[in-house]
Each structure stands twice: as structure tokens, then as C-alpha cells.
C-alpha positions as CSV (number, residue, x, y, z in Angstrom):
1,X,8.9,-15.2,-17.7
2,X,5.0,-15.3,-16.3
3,X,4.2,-11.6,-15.1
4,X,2.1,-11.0,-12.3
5,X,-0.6,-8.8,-11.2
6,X,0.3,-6.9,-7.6
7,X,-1.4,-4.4,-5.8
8,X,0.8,-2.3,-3.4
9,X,-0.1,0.0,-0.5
10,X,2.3,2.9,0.5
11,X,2.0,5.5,3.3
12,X,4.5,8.2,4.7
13,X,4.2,10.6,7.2
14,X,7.8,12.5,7.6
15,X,9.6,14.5,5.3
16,X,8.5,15.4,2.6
17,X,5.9,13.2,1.6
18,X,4.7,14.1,-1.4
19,X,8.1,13.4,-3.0
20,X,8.6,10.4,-0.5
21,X,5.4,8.5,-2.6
22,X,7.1,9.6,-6.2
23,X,10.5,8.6,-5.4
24,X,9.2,5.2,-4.0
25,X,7.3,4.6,-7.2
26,X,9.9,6.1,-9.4
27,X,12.6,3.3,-7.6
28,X,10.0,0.5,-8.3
29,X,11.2,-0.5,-11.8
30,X,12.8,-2.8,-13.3
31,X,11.2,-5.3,-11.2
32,X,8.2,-3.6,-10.8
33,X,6.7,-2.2,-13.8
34,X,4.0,0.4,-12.6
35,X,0.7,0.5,-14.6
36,X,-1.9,2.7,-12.5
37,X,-1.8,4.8,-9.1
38,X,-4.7,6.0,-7.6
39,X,-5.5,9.4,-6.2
40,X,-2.9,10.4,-2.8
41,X,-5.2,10.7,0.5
42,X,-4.3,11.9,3.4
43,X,-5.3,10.0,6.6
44,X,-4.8,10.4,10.6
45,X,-2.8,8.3,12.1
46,X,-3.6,4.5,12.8
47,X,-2.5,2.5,15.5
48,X,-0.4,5.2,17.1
49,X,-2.3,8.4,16.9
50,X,0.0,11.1,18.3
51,X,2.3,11.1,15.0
52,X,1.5,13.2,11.5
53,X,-0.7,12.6,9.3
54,X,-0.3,10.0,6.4
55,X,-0.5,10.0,2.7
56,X,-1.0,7.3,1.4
57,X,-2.1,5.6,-2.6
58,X,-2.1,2.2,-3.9
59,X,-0.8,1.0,-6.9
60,X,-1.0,-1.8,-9.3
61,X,1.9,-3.3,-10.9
62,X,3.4,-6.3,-12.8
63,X,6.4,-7.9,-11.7
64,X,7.8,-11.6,-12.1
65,X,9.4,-11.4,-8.8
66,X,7.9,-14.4,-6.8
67,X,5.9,-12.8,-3.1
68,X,9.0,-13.2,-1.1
69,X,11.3,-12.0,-3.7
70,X,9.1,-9.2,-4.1
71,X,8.8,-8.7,-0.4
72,X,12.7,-8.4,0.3
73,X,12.8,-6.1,-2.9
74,X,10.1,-3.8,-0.9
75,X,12.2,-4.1,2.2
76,X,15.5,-3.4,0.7
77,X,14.2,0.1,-1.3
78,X,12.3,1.3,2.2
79,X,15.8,0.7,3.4
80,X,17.3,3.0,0.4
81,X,14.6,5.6,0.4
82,X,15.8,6.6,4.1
83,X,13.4,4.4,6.3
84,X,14.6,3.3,9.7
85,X,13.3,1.0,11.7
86,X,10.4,2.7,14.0
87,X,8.1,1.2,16.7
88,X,5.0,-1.0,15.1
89,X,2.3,1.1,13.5
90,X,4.9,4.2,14.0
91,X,5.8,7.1,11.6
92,X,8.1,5.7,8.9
93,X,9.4,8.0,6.2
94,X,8.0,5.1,3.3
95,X,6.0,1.9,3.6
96,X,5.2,-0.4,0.6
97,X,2.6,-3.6,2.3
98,X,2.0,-6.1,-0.9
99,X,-2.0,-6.1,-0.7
100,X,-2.8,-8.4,-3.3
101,X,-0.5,-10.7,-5.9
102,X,-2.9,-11.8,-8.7
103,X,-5.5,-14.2,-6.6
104,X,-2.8,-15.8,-4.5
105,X,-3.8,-17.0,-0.9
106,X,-0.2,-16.6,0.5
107,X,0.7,-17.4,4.9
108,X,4.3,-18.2,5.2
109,X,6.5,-16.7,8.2
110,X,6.5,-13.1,7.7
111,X,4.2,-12.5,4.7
112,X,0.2,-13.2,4.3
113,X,-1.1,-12.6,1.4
114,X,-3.6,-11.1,0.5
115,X,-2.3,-7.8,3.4
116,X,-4.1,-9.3,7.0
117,X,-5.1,-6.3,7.7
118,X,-6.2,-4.5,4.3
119,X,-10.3,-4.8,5.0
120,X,-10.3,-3.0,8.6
121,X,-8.1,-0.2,6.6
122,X,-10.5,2.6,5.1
123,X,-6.7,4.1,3.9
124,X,-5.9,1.3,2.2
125,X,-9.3,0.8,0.6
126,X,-10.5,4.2,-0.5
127,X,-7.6,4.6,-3.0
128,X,-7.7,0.6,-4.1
129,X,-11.6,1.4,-4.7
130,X,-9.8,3.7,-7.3
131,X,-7.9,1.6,-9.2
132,X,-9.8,-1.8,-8.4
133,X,-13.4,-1.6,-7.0
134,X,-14.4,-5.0,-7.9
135,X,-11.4,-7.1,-7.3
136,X,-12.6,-9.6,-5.0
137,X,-10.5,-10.5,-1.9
138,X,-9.3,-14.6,-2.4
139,X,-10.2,-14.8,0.9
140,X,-13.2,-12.8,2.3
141,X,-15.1,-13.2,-1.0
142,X,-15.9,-9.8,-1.4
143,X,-15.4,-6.9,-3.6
144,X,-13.1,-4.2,-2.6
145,X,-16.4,-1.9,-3.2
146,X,-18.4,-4.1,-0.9
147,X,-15.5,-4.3,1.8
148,X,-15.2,-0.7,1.7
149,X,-19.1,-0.1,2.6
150,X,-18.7,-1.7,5.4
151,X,-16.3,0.8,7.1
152,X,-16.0,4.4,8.3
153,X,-14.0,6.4,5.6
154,X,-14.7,10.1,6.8
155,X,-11.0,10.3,8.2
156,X,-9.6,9.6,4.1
157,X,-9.6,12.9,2.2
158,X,-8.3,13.2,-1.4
159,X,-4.7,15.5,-0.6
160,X,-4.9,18.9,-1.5
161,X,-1.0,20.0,-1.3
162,X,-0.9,23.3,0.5
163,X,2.5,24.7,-0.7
């Protein structure tokens, strides 16, 4: 069984969400095995702004789930974690996005891969820089480093829990 290489995205902004992020990554194996997180960032809001503030951290994993597989499995443990379905871009208690799988150029109905939206996303790329700072996007040619430069990150500050 051929593992592959996957880089996944979460964010949370209700609840607790410190323990929201561990108890997604903690519910990630057997099919994902977990090899390195990055640093937790908190972020305003995107999309809709008048909502809390995110955390969110990437990860990279192996898994020999095939995308869609994988995709549903993501679906299904948002669903068990407590996530409900929310208005687009709205809080959400967990979100797990599938950023990259190995170099795979990926557009079927309801998944693109590499994440559409992962280079306008200083969120996303701040904590990939982290773990993967010269992967270069399949599609865009670029280095997440390079990608990175080319945005606004102010708003993306390593978390410093409070309690």
C-alpha cells in the first residue's frame, strides 16, 4: 500500500479551540498518520469578518487514502468533532481543507487539488512556510516561501494562550 504525502489546513473559531485543533489531529489516525504541525496562529476572520477570531496550523501527514477518500474521511470527523453546517466562510467549530497531496493537480466536482484558494490565504501560508517553505505549488510554480512574499501577513500572529 503506496503512502502519500498530504498537507492539511485546519482553522476553528468557537469553543474551545485550542483543544478543537488537538482533538482534530488526535482523531486523524489510522488513516492519517501525522508527521509534523506547525506553530498555531491566530488570524481575523476572512470572508465574513464580524465572527471570532481563528486559529489555525497546518499539518503534514501520510495516508494511503486516495483524495476523495481522504476528503469524505475529513468530512465525516468535522461531522464527529461537533461541526454543523454554517453559512460559506462562517465560524465552524473545526475545518480540515486538503492543501496539497504529494504533487497531484486534482479538479473533480467538489475537490481541487492543490486548495484553490491556499495562495491568497496569508493563514494558510504562514504556518505551511513552517513546515514546508519550499514546496512548490504543481500549479503556480512557486515556492510556498515565494507565494507567501507576495501577500500581507500582519493579520497572522503566532497564539499566545491567555488562560
Amino acid at each position: 500500500m503506496s503512502m502519500h504525502i498530504i498537507h492539511l489546513a485546519l482553522g476553528t473559531n468557537l469553543g474551545n479551540r485550542t483543544d478543537n485543533l488537538h482533538a482534530a489531529i488526535e482523531s486523524l489516525p489510522p488513516s492519517v498518520v501525522v508527521q509534523q504541525t506547525s506553530p498555531i496562529y491566530e488570524t481575523q476572520p476572512w470572508g465574513v469578518t464580524d465572527q471570532p477570531a481563528f486559529l489555525n496550523m497546518v499539518l503534514q501527514g501520510e495516508t494511503h487514502l486516495f483524495p476523495q477518500e481522504l476528503l469524505a474521511y475529513l468530512k465525516d470527523l468535522e461531522t464527529k468533532l461537533g461541526r454543523t453546517p454554517t453559512i460559506r466562510w462562517g465560524p465552524r467549530l473545526i475545518d480540515m481543507d486538503i492543501l496539497f497531496y504529494d504533487d497531484l493537480v486534482l479538479r473533480v466536482p467538489g475537490l481541487t487539488i492543490p486548495h484553490p484558494h491556499l495562495h491568497e490565504r496569508p493563514f494558510v501560508l504562514v504556518p505551511l512556510v513552517d513546515l514546508a517553505p519550499d514546496l512548490v505549488h504543481p500549479v503556480l510554480g512557486s515556492s510556498i516561501r515565494a507565494l507567501l512574499a507576495t501577500l500581507d501577513a500582519t493579520g497572522v500572529k503566532v497564539y499566545e494562550p491567555t488562560d
